[in-house]
BALOZA-704504 format. One line per field, with one value per residue: residue number from 1; x, z, y of N, C-alpha, C in turn; residue in three letters. Coordinates in nm, 2 decimals. Layout:
N
lonu c(NUM ...) .
n_px c(X ...) .
n_pz c(Z ...) .
n_py c(Y ...) .
ca_px c(X ...) .
ca_pz c(Z ...) .
ca_py c(Y ...) .
c_px c(X ...) .
c_pz c(Z ...) .
c_py c(Y ...) .
rolum c(ALA ...) .
END
This chain:
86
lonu c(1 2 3 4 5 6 7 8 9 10 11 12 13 14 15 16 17 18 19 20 21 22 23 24 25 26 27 28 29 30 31 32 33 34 35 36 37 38 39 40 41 42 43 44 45 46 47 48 49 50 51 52 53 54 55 56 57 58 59 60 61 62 63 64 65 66 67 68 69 70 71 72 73 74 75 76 77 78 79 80 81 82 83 84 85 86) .
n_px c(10.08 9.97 9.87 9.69 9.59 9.27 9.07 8.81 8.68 8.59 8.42 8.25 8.19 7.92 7.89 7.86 8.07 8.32 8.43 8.56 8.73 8.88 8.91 8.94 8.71 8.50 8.31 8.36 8.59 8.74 8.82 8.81 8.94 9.05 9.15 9.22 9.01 9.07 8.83 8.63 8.47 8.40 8.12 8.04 7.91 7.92 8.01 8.15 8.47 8.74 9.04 9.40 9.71 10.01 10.16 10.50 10.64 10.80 10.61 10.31 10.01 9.67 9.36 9.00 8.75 8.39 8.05 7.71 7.43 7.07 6.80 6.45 6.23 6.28 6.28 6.06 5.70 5.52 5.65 5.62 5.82 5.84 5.94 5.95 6.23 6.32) .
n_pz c(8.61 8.93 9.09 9.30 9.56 9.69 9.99 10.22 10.53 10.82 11.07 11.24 11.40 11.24 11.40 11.78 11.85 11.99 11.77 11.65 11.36 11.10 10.83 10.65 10.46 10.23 10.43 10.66 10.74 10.87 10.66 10.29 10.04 9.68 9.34 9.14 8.86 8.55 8.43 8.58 8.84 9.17 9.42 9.71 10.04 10.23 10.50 10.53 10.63 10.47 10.26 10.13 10.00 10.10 9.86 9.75 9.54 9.24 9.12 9.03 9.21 9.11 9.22 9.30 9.43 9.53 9.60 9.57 9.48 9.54 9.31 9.24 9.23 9.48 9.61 9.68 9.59 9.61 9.85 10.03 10.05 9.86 9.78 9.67 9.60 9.55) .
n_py c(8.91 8.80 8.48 8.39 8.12 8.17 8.21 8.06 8.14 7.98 8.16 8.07 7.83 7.60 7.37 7.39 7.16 6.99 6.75 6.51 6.41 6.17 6.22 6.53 6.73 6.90 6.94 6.97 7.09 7.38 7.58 7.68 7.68 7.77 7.79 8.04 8.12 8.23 8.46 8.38 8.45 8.48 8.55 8.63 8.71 8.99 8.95 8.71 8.58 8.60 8.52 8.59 8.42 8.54 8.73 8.67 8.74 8.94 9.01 9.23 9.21 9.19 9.37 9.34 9.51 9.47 9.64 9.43 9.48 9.27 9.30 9.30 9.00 8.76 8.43 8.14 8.18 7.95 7.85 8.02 8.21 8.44 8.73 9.08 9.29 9.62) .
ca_px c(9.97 9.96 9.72 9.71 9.45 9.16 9.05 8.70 8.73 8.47 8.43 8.17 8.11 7.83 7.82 7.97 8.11 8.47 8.41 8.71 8.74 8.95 8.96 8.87 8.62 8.43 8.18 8.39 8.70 8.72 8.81 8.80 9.04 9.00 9.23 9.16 9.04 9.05 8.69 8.55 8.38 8.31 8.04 7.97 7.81 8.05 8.09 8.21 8.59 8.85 9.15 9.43 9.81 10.14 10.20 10.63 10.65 10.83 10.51 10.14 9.86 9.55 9.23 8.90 8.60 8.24 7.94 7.62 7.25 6.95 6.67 6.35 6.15 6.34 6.22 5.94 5.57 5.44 5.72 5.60 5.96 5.86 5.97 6.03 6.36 6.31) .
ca_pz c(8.71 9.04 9.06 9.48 9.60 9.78 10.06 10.30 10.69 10.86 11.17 11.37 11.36 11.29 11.52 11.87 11.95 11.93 11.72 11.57 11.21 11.03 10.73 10.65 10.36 10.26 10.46 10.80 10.76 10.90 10.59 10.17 9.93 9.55 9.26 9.06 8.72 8.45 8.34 8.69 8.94 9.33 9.50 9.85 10.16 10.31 10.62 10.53 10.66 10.34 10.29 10.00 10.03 10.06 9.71 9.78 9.41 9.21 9.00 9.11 9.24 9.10 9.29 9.27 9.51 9.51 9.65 9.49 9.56 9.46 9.32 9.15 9.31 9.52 9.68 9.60 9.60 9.68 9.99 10.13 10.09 9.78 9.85 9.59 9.65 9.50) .
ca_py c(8.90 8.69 8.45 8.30 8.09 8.27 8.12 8.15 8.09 7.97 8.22 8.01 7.66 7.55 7.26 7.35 7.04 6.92 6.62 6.42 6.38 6.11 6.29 6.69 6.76 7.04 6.99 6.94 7.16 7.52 7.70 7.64 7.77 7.80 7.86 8.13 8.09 8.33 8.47 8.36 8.56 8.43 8.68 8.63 8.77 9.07 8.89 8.64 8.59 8.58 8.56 8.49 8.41 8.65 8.73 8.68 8.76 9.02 9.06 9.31 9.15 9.30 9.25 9.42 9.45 9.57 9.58 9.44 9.42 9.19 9.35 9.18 8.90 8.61 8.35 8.09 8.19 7.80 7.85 8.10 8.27 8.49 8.87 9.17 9.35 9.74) .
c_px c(9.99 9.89 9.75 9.57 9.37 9.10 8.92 8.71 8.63 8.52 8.34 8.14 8.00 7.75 7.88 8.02 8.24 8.49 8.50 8.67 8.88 8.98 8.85 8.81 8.56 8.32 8.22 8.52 8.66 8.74 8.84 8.89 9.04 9.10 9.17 9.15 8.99 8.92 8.58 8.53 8.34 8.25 8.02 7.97 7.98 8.11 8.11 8.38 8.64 9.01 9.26 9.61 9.88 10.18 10.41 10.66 10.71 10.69 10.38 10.07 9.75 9.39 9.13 8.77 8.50 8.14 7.81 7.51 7.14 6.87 6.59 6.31 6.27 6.25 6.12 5.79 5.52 5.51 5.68 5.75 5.95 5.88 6.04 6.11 6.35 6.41) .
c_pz c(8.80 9.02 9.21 9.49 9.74 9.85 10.18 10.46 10.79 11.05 11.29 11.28 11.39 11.37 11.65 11.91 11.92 11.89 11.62 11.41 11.17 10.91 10.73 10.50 10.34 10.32 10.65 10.84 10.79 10.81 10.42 10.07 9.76 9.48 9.20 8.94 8.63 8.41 8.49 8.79 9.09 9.40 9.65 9.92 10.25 10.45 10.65 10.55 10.55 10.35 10.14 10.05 10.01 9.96 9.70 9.62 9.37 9.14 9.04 9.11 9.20 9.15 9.30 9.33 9.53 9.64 9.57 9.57 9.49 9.43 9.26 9.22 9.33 9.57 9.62 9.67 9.73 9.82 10.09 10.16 9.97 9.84 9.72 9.67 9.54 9.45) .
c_py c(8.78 8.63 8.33 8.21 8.21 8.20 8.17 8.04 8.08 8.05 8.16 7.95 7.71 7.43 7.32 7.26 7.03 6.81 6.59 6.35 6.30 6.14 6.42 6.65 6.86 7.12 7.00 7.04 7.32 7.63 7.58 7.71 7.76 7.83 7.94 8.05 8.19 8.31 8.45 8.45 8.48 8.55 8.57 8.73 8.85 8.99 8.76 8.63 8.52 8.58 8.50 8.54 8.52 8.65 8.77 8.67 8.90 9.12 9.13 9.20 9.23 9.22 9.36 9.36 9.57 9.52 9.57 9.43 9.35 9.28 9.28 9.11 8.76 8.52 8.26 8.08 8.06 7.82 7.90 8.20 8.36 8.65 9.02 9.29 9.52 9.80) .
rolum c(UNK UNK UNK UNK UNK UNK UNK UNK UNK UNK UNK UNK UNK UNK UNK UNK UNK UNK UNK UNK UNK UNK UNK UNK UNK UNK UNK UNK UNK UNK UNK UNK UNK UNK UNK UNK UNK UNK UNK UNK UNK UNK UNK UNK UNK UNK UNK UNK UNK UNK UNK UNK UNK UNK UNK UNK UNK UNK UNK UNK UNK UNK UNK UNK UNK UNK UNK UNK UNK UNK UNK UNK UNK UNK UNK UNK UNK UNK UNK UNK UNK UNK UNK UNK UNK UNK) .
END
């Protein structure tokens, strides 16, 4: 089994500005990449832009994707953000 890093691309800043960074971080760079780790799971939001390296390997890549949904109560009452999902 392969095992690439997996990586998420930020499709729109969220600042528009072109402001100059001396060093990138994860709070200032345009995309984040991850190693895999056995037993681990990352969910996110379909539109979010993904992406994971050319697997230039003799060996399969196995990769597996879904779709999930919340159901049950989110959000918090006192917030004013509570909302049951059916």
């Amino acid at each position: 089994m392969v095992c690439l890093p997996f990586g998420f691309i930020a499709a729109v800043s969220l600042i528009p500005l072109d402001l100059q960074y001396e060093e990138l971080n994860d709070f200032n760079s345009g995309c984040r990449w991850f190693e895999p780790v056995k037993g681990r799971l990352i969910l996110f939001p379909s539109l979010v832009e993904h992406d994971v390296e050319k697997n230039n390997t003799n060996n399969i890549r196995t990769s597996l994707s879904f779709n999930t949904f919340v159901r049950g109560e989110i959000g918090n009452k006192s917030q004013l953000t509570e909302i049951t999902i059916g």
